[in-house]
N, C-alpha and C positions, 0 to 999 in steps of 0.2 A: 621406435627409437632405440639405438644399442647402449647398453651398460655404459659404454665411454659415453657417449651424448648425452643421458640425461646425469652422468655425474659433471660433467663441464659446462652443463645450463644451472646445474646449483649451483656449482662456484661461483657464476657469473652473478646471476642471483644474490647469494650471500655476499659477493664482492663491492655489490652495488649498495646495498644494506649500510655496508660499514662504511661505504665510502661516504655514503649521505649521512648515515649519525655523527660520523666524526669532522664533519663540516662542516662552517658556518654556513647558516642559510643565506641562500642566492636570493631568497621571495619571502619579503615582510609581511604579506597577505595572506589570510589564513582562505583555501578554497575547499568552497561544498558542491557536489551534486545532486542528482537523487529525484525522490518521488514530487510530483507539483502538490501533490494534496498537505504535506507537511512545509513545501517551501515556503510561504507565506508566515509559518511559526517560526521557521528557522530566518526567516527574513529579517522578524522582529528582534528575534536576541540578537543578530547583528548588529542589526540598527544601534540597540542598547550599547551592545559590546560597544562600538565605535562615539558613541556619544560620553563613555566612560573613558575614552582614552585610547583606547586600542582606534587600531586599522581596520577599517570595515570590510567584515568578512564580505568574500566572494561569493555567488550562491547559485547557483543553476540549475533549472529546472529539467531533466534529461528524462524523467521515470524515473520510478523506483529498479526495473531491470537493468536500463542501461545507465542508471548509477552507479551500481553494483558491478556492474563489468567493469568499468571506469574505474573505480574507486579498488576495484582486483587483481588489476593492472602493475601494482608492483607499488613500491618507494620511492620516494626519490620528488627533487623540486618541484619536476613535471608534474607529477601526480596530486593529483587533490588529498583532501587529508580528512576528508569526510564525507560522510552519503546518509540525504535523507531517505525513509521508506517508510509505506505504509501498508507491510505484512515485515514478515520477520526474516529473515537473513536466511536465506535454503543451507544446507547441507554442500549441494551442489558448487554454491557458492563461497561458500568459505574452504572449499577443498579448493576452486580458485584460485583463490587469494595467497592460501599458504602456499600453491605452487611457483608461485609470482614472488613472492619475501615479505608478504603481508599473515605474517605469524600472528601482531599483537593488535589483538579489535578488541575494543571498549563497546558495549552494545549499552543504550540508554532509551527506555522505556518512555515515552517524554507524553503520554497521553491516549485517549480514548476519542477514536471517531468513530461514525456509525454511517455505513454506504448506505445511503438513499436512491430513490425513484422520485423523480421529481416530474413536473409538467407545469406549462404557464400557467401564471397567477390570475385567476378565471374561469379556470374550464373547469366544469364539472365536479368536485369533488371526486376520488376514485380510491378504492380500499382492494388489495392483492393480497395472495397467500404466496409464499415462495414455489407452493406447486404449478399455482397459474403461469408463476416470473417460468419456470422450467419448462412446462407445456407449449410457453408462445417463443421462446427462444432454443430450445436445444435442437441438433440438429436431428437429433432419431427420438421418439418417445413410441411409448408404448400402446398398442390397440387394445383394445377392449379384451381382447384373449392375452393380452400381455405381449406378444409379440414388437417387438422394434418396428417402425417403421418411419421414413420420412417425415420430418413433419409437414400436415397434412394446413395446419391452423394461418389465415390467412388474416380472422378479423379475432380481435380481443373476445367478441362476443359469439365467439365458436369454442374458446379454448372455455369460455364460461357465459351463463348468459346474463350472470350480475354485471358482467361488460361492457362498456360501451360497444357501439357495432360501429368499428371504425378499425380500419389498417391496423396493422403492428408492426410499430416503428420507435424503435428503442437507440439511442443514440447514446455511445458509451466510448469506453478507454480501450486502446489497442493493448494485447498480448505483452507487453514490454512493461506495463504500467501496473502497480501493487494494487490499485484500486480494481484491475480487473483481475487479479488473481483475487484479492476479497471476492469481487460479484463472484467468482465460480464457487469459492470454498462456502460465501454463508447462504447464498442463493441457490445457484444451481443444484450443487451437489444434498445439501439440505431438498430442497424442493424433488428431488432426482428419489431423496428416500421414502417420500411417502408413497411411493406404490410400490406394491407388495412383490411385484417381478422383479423391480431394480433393488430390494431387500434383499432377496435372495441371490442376484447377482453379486451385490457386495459380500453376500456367505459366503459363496463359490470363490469369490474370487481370494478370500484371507484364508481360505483353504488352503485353494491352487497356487496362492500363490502369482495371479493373474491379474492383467490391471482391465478390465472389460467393462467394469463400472465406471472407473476414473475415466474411461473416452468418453464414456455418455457425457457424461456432466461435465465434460471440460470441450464438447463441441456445440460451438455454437454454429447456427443454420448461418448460409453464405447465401441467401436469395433475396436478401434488403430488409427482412427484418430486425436487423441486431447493424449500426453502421458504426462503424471504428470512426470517430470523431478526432481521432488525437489529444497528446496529450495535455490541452489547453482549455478548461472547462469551459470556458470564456467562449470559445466556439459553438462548443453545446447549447448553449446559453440564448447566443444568438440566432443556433438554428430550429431552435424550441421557440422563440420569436416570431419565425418564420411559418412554424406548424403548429397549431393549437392542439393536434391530435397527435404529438408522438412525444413522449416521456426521454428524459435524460436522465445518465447516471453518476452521481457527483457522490463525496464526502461529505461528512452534514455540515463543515466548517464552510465550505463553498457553499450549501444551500442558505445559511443563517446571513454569510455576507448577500444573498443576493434574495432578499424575503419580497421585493419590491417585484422581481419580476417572476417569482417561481415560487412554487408550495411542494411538499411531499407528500408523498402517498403512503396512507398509512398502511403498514405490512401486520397480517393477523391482528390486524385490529390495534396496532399501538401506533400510536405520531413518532416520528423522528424526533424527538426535543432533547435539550440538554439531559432533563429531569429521567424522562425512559432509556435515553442510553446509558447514563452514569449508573442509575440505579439496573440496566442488567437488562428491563424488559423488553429494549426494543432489540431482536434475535439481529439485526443489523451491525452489531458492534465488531469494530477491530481495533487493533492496539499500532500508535504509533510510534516509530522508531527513527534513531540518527543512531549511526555507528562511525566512531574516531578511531584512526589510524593511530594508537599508541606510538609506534618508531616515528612519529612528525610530533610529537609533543617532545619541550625542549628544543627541537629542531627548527621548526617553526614560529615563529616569537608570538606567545599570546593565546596558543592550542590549550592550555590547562585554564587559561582564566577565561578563555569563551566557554569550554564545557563547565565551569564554575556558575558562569551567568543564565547558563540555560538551566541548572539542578536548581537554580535559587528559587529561594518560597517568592520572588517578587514572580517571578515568571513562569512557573509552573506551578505556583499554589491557586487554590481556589479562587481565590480573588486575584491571582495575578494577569499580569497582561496577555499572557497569552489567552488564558479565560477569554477573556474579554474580545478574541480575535476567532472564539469561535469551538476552543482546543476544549475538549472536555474532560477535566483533570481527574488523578488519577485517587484514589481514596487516600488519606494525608499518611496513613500507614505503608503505602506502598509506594506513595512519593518519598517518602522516608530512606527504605531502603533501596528507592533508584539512584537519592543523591546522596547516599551514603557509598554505593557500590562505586558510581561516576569516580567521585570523589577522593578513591583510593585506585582507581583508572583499573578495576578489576578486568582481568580478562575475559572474554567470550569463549566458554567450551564446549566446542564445535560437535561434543558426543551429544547434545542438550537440540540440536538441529535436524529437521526434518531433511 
């Protein structure tokens, strides 16, 4: 693009900015996109929000990816004015944004979830290490001399023989969704470091300068062991129904609402429960996130007192409702200063991003 185009796609840009702050809102509706694994909490403060008076937010379940694209897309009526996610905002992404007229993001901390391995409520009991989850799912692992190769593992009870001896069939989130960037960062890539050749790839590579480790652990096998379910766990759900022998990958808030037809697997020895994730030891843990479009508050009628009702101790304290939907809160010290920061609509600084 030449010097004259990208200065006359700013202008356009910043022209669009000022034309929508300095206008009445066209749209009474406060709208969100975003991750499905936090849509269900951000459902809730809706709910609330609109039973308190306000207009019930709009909510939509897109991914936490293509939330984010959505929600990067610029200012303005059309654009939503908020995105759920359950990993944290890339670098990538927020250079996005800013290129778009999305300067001012609010980032809000709103809880702890912990990615599970789940299977029907039934079968077997089954305890994994995250080196096994990497051995039966990635797409190259390592030979016995350390070399890469294919992977070769076709039953659980090859990659180990405390396994069952049955298929490996893992039914999870497509590429677009935070819950499968979690599985790669706390599963794979974790799992990817206990052997001592992919160790030393990750040396080599913060040497070099090199990403050769990051492929390992971010390729999964493409020959029906690992199946992109979409983004609707509810699928999963029903097609774990279907198979008594293949594991689903859900958030623990989706496993807790559905105890009736599915259980987890406990990873190095600790259960998925409120208690092991809040307290640290289930290594499953990820942090969940809503980011609001600063330039739509005031604009939007009701943006500062939705992000009010979501910092409140009623809904994100220990005992609040969203607790109770599943959210596993965040220690009172650190809810503290999420709705202290919320509250003063602090900015997101973009150097603090991956």
């Amino acid at each position: 693009m030449s010097i004259l185009k990208q200065a006359s796609s700013a202008a356009l840009v910043a022209a669009s900015v000022v034309a929508f702050s300095g206008a009445a809102a066209a749209r009474d509706q406060i709208r969100i996109v975003g991750s499905s694994t936090v849509y269900p909490f951000t459902t809730a403060v809706a709910e609330q929000f609109g039973k308190s008076g306000g207009k019930t937010p709009i909510v939509e379940s897109t991914g936490t990816g293509g939330g984010m694209k959505i929600f990067c897309e610029g200012v303005g009526e059309d654009k939503p004015d908020a995105t759920n996610a359950s990993r944290r905002m890339k670098k990538s992404e927020f250079e996005l944004c800013a290129k778009n007229g999305v300067t001012e993001i609010v980032e809000i901390k709103v809880g702890i979830d912990g990615l599970t391995i789940a299977h029907l409520k039934g079968a077997k009991p089954v305890e994994m290490t995250r080196k096994q989850v990497f051995m039966a799912l990635a797409e190259q692992v390592p030979d016995k001399d350390g070399k890469l190769i294919a992977n070769p593992y076709k039953l659980w009870s090859e990659v180990d023989a405390s396994l069952p001896a049955v298929k490996i069939e893992v039914l999870g989130p497509p590429p677009t969704s935070g819950t499968r960037d979690s599985f790669h960062e706390l599963f794979m890539e974790k799992g990817a470091e206990d052997f001592d050749s992919l160790k030393a790839l990750k040396k080599a590579d913060e040497a070099n300068k090199t990403k050769d480790f990051e492929k390992v652990w971010k390729s999964i096998r493409k020959d029906g062991a690992y199946v992109e379910a979409g983004e609707n766990d509810n699928v999963i759900v029903q097609k774990l129904e279907g198979n008594k022998n293949a594991f689903g990958v859900f958030g623990y808030s989706f496993l807790e609402e559905n105890t009736a037809k599915i259980e987890g697997v406990k990873i190095e020895g600790v259960e998925p429960n409120y208690y092991n994730i809040s307290g640290g030891k289930y290594k499953g843990a990820r942090d969940l996130y809503i980011y609001i479009k600063k330039q739509h508050v005031g604009v939007i009628p009701g943006l500062d007192k939705f992000v009010a009702e979501y910092v409140s101790d009623k809904a994100l304290g220990e005992d609040g409702y969203l607790a109770k939907k599943g959210l596993v809160s965040l220690p009172k010290e650190a809810t503290d200063k999420v709705r202290a920061a919320a509250t003063a609509m602090t900015l997101l600084d973009g150097s603090t991003l991956k």
